[in-house]
N, C-alpha and C positions, 0 to 999 in steps of 0.2 A: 130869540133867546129862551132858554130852558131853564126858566130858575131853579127848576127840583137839579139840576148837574150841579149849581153853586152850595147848595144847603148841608151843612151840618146839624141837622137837626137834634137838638141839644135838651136830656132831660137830667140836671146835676144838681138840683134842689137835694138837701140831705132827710127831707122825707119822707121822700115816695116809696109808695112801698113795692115789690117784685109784680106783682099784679100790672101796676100800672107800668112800670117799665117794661114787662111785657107786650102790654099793649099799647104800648107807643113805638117797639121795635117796629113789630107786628105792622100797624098801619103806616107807619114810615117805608117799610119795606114796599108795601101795595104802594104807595104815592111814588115811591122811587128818587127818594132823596140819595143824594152822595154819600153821606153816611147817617147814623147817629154816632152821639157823643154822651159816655155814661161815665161814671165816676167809677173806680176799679173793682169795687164788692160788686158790682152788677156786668163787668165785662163776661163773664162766662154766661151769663145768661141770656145778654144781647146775643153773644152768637151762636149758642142753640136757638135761638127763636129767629134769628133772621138769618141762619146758614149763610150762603155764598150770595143772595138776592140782597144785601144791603152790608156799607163796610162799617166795623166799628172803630171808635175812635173813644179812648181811654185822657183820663188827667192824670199827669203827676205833678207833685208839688204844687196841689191848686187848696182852696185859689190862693195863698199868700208867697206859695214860693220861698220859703225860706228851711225849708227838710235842708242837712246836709249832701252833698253830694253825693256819695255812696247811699242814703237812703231814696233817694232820686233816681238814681241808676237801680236799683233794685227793684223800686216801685215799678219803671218804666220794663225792665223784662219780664218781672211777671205777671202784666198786665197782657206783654205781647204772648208767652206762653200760655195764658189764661185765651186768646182768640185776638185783641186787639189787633187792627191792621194799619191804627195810625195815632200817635202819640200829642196831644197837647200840651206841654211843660211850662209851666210859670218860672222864670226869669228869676233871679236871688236879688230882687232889686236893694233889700238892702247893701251888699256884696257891692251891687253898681254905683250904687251914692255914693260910699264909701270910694270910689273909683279903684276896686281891686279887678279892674277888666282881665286881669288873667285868671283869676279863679272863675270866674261867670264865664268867659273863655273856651276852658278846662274842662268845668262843668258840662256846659253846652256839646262838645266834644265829646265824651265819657258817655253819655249819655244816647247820644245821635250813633257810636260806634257799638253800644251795648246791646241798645233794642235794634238795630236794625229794620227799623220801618220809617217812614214820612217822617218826621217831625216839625210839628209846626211851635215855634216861643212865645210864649205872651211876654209881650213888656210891660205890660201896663199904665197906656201910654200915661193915663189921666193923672199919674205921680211925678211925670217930668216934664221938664221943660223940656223947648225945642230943639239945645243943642245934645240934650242926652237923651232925644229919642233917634237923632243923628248917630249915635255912637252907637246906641243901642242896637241898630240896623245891622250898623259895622261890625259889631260884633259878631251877629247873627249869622252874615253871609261869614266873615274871618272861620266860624264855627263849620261852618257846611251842613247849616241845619237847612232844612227845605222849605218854611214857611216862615214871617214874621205874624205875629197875632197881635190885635190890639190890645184885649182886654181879656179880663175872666170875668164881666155879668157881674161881678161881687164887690168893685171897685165902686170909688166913687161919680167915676165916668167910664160913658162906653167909646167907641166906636164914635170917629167924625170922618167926615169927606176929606179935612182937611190934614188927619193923619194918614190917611188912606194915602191920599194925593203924596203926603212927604213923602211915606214909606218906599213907593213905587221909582219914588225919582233918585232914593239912595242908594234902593235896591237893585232899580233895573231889573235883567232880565238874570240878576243874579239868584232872587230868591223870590217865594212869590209869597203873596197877602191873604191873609186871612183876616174878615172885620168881624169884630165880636163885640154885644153888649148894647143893649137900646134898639136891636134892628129887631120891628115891632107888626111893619106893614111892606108891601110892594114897592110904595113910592122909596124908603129910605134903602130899600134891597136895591133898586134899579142904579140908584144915587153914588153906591159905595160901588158896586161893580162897572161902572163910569169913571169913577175916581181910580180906577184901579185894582179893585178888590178880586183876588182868584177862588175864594172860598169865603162863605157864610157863616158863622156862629149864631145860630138863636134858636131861641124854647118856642118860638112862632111861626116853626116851618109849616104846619099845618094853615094856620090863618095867612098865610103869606102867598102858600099856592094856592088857597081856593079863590084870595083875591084876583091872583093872574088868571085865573080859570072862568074872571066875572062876575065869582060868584059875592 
């Protein structure tokens, strides 16, 4: 296994300055992560700094998810006009509580048809229970979005095995997993792509491969 193919390596802290987002393209690019993942003011710069040798991966609606939908769809295309090559969106989970699955739906749609690139949804699992993180799935693939996401790191939980595990078995081979939030070391990296995981979220891609490396 190739953990740097799994990692999103993840610099969305609000504040870092261009320097250091530079230099974490930069070195990310050399380790050869899957992608990074920056917040939108820094997309145009990830990708003059890491050209075509690493993909970027933009947020919208993070981390609370609750921008209206046209502000959502706006964010998410000019982020791909800005260079982004893969979209993370936070879920309206208010919207979902409320059980208006057609707007979150809709939304999810509008969005996945506007930017035309990957898109992965945080549900945020750590806010729901088990049977609406079941629907929440459902929606996901109903949408045709390409990834479900745990978490956005900003919540009051991240990433378990055990949502991994649901996600996979609701999903299938319908949509694929992304684990996000708390994944800190090797062992909990190996753990979530076991459970199912197809993609990484974390600010510890750096500590995570030197571990695999021995070091």
């Amino acid at each position: 296994m190739d953990i740097r193919s799994y990692i999103d390596n993840s610099i969305l802290k609000p504040y870092v300055s261009e320097s250091e987002v530079e230099k974490f393209v930069r070195d990310s690019a050399r380790v050869g992560f899957y992608a990074v993942c920056v917040n939108p003011y820094h997309v145009k710069l990830a990708k003059e700094v890491g050209t075509d040798r690493i993909k970027v991966c933009s947020v919208v609606g993070f981390p609370l998810g609750l921008n209206t939908k046209e502000v959502k769809v706006h964010e998410a295309v000019r982020a791909v006009e800005d260079g982004a090559d893969e979209i993370d969106m936070v879920m309206n989970i208010s919207a979902f509580k409320e059980k208006r699955y057609r707007y979150v739906e809709e939304e999810l749609k509008a969005v996945k048809r506007e930017c035309g690139v990957p898109l992965k949804v945080i549900i945020e699992t750590c806010y729901l229970d088990q049977n609406e993180k079941v629907k929440a799935v459902e929606i996901c693939v109903q949408a045709g979005v390409d990834f479900v996401k745990t978490s956005t790191g900003f919540g009051s939980g991240g990433a378990t095995v055990e949502d991994v595990k649901l996600i996979k078995e609701i999903g299938g081979n319908r949509i694929k997993v992304k684990a996000a939030g708390g994944i800190k070391d090797l062992a909990t990296a190996i753990a979530m792509i076991k459970a199912g995981a197809d993609r990484l979220g974390t600010s510890s891609g750096f500590e995570i491969y030197k571990e695999a490396q021995g070091g």
